[in-house]
N, C-alpha and C positions, 0 to 999 in steps of 0.2 A: 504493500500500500504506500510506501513510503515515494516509489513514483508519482503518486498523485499531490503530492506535495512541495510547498513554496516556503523558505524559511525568511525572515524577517527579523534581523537582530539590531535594537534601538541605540546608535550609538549612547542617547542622554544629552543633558543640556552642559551647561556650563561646566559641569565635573567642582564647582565651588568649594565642597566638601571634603574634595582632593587637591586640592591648592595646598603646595604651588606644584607638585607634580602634574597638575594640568593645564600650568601656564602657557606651556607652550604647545602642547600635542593634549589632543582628543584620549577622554578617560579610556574608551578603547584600546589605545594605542597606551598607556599607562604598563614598562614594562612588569612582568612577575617573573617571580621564580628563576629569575638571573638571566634566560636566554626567552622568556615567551614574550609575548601582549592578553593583555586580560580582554582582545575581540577572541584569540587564539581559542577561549575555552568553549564558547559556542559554538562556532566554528566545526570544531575538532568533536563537539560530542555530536555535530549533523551529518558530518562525516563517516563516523563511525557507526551511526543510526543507517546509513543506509541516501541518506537525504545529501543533495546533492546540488541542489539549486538555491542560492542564498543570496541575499540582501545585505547590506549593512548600511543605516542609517545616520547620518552625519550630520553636523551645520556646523560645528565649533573644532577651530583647530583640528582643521581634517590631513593637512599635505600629510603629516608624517605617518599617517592611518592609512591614507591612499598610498604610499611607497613601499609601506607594510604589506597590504596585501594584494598590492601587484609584483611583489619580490616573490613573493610565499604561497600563492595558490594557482597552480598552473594543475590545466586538463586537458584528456585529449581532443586530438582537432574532430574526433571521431565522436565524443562524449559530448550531450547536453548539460555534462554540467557546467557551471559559474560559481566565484564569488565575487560578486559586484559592488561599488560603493554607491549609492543613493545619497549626493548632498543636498542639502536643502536649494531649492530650485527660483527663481520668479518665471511663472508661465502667467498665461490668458487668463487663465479661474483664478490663480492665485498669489499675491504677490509677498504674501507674506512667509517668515520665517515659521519654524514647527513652533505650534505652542502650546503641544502636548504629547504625552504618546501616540494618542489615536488620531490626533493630526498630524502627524509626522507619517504612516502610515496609509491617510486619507489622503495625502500629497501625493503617494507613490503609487497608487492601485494605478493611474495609467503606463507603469511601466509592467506591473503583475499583468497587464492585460493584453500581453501579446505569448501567455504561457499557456500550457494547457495543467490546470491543476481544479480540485477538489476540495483542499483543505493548507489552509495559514497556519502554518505553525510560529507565535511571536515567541522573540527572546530579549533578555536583556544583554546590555554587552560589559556589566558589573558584576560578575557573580561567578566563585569558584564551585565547580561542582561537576559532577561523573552522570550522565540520564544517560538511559535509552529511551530514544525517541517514540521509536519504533513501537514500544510498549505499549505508550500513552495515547502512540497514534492508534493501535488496536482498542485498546478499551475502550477510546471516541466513537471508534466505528460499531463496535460491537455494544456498544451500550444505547447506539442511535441517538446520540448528544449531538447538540448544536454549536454547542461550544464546552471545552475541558479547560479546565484549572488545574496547573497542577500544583499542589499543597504541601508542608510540611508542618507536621504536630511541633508545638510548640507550649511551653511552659507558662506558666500566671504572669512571670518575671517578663515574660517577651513580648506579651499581648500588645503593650500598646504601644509596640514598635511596627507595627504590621495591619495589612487589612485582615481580617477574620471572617471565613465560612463556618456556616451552620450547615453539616451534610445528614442527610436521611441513611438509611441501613441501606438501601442502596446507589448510597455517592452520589446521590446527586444533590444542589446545591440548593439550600431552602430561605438562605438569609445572607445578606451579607455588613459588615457593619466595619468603617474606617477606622482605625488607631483607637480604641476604646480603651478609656482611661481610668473606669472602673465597673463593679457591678456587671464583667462579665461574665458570671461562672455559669450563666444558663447557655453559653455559648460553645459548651465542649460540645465533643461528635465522639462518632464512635472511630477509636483507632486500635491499633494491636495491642496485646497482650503487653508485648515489651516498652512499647510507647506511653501503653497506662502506667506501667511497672516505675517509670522515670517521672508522669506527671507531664508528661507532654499529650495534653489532651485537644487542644485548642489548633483548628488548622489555620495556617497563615496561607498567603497566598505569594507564591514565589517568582510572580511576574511574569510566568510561563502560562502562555493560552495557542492553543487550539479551536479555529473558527472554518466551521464550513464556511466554503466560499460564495454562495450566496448571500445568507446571512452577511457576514464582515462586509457586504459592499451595501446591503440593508442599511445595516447600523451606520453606516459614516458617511454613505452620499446622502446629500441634501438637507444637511442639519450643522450645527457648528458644538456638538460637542467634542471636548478635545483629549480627554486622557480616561485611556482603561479602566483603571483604578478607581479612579470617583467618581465617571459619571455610567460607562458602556458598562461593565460588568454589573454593576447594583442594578442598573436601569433593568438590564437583560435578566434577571436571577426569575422576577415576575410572567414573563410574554414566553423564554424559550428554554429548552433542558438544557440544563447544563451541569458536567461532570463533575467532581473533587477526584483529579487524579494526584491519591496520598504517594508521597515519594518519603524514604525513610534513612536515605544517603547523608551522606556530608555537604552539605548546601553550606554557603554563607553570601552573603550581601558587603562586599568591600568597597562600600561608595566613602568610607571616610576612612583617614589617615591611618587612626587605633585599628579599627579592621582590615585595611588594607597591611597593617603591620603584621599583626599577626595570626594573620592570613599566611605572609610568605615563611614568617619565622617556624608558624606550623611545621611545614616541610622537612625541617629539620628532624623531628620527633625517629627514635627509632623507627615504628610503627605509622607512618602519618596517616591524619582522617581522610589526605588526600592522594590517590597515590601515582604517582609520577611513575611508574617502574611496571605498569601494567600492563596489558595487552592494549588497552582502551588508551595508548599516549597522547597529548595533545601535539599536535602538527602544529610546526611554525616555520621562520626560513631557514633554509639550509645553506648555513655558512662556512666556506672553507676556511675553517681557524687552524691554527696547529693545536697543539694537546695542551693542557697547563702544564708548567713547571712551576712546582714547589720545591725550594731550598730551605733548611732547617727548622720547618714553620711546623707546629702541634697543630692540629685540625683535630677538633672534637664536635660532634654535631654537628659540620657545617658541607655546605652543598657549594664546591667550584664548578664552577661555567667553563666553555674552551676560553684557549685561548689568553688562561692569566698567565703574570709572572709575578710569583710572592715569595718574600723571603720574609715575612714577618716571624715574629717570636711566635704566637701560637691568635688562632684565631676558633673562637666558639659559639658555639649554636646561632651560627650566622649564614645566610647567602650572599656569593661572590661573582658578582655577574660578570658576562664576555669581555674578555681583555682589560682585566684590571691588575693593575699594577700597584704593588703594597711593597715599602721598603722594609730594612733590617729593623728589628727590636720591636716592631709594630705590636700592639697586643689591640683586637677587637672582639666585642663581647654583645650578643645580641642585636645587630646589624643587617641590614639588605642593603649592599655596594653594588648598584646596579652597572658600574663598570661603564666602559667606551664606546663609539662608535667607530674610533679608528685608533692607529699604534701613531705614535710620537718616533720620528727616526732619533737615532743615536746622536746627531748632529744636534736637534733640537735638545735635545735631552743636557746634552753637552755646554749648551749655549746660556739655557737658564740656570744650569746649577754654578756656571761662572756668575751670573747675577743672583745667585740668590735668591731666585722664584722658583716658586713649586712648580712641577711636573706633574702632566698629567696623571693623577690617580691617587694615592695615598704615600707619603713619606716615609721617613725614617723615625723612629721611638715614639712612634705616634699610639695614645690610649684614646679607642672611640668606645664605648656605651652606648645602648639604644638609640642609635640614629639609623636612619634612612638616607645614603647619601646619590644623589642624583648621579645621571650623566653628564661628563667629560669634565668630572671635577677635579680642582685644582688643590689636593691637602698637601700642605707643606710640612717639612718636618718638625718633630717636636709639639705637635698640636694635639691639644687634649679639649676632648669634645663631651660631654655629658659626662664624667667621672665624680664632681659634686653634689652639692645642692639641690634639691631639685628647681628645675628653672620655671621661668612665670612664663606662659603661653603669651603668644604673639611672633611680629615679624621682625626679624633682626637683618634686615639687606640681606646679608649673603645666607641666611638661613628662617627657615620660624620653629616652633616650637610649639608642638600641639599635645598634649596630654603626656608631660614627662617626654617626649619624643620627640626628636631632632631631627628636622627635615633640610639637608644642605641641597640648596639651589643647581640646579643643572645649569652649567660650565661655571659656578662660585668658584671664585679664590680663594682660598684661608690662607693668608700668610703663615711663613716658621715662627713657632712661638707661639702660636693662637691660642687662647682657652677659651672656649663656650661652656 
């Protein structure tokens, strides 16, 4: 069935809540895990679903999104498949920017409309997580729904972080109710065994829909509603069936800094909730890097990318993304260095340490702490970054500071000698 299908993944708006890692590239394009992009994970679970035709939805800081997956997704001349980018557009009907989900969406149905397809599968393009598609595309079919949700039980603690389904015994959807801030205990459903066992009883809605393709051109020609969430799903729960398809995986929503953190530091865990090492890998570009070399450095916990060169003292429960360069003595501790986009010759290299400017990547006797340091940064030697106090949130030029956590600026300077 998975032929008769059209994937749709939202890049999102301004990425605000990932500032400043989305100052300058689309949350999409936001790298994870030392060598992906967080469109990579949508993407890669459509792919492995079978699904094969895809979308991806843009307006803000889209080039380095567009370069991304015109490096990374190549099909045969022989294959229908695509993955395409949809930026926001001014045509005849409409000259305006997205401004919402389901307008961002409602913008593009005249590009879905030279496909032959059955059913819209939406995605978001924030969110770590392992689906089969495939699955949820059977139970849509098989349960004669008009539209599926797909859910995950959630805790008292989470409720009113999330929108919340009320599902019947059999899954389908009876109520739906926005971020409820209390007084929702009459809003549990029925979930498993193991689900109840934890107190996750409450299903949230994971931004993942399923829309026959009738219907989804119903809903959003000739009206100006503009976002899933608030207005088309509540609206629709009333008029047409629709699914709870319960998903019971490792889901997370990393649209902000603290989740985006430790999201990646996950990874590290012996065991991770996520797992990188699967049959089900996520696909991204393939770059001819050479291998890392490490020189006398302790690696405990931590996850290197191609293409480093570390000599630091020991580095832990951290990730060390593509071509990063860390000097002698370095000690790093709970980090995501997402590394370079290109090597600095020996020349250059050569040129700044006669002046006494930092070199691409991380220096020499350098202590970092829970930071997050961008691409093509500049850490000089002797810089010590989070190892005190803890720091007061806000922007500090070459860096900010969101919840104890230190976000250094893609291509920042830190002079030798720094302490943050």
């Amino acid at each position: 069935m998975t032929s008769k299908v059209i994937s749709i993944v939202l890049g999102g708006g301004q990425g605000s809540r990932l500032s400043p890692l989305t100052a300058t590239r689309s949350k999409p394009a936001v790298p994870i895990a030392g060598k992906y992009r967080l469109v990579d994970i949508p993407i890669s679970n459509c792919l492995h679903s079978g699904i094969t035709r895809i979308y991806v939805l843009t307006q803000f800081n889209s080039a380095s999104l567009n370069k991304h997956i015109k490096n990374t997704y190549h099909f045969s001349s022989f294959s229908d498949a695509f993955v395409d980018i949809l930026a926001a557009e001014q045509t005849p009907s409409s000259v305006a920017w997205f401004q919402g989900t389901a307008d961002a969406v409602r913008q593009s149905l005249h590009h879905l409309a030279v496909h032959e397809f059955e059913y819209v599968l939406i995605l978001s393009g924030d969110q770590l997580y392992q689906m089969d598609f495939e699955d949820m595309i059977n139970k849509h079919i098989e349960s004669g729904a008009e539209i599926s949700i797909a859910t995950i039980p959630v805790d008292a603690a989470d409720v009113p972080g999330f929108g919340i389904l009320k599902a019947d015994e059999h899954s389908m959807v009876t109520a739906f109710v926005e971020k409820p801030k209390s007084n929702f205990e009459s809003w549990a459903s029925e979930v498993s065994d193991e689900m109840q066992a934890e107190g996750r009883v409450y299903l949230a809605s994971m931004g993942i829909y399923i829309f026959n393709r009738k219907l989804l051109y119903d809903l959003l020609e000739g009206n100006d509603r503009t976002d899933f969430g608030k207005e088309i799903i509540p609206q629709s729960i009333v008029e047409h069936k629709v699914l709870s398809y319960q998903y019971e995986g490792y889901w997370t929503d990393i649209g902000t800094i603290p989740s985006f953190f430790d999201a990646n530091l996950g990874l590290t865990d012996e065991i991770p909730k996520f797992n990188l090492f699967g049959e089900n890998h996520i696909y991204t570009r393939a770059r001819m890097l050479p291998p890392s070399k490490v020189s006398g450095t302790t690696l405990n916990k931590s996850i290197v990318a191609d293409g480093c060169i570390i000599s630091a003292k020991e580095i832990t429960r951290s990730i060390i993304g593509i071509r990063t360069r860390i000097g002698v003595d370095t000690e790093i501790e709970n980090c995501y260095v997402m590394g370079c986009d290109s090597y600095q010759t020996l020349e250059q290299i050569a040129e700044l340490k006669l002046s006494a400017s930092p070199i691409m990547g991380i220096g020499d006797r350098c202590k970092i702490k829970n930071a997050i340091i961008d691409k093509n940064t500049y850490i000089g030697d002797d810089v010590v970054i989070n190892c005190g106090e803890k720091l007061e949130d806000g922007d500090y030029g070459t860096h900010t500071v969101q919840d104890g956590i230190v976000v250094v600026k893609k291509r920042a300077i830190i002079p030798n000698g720094t302490i943050i």
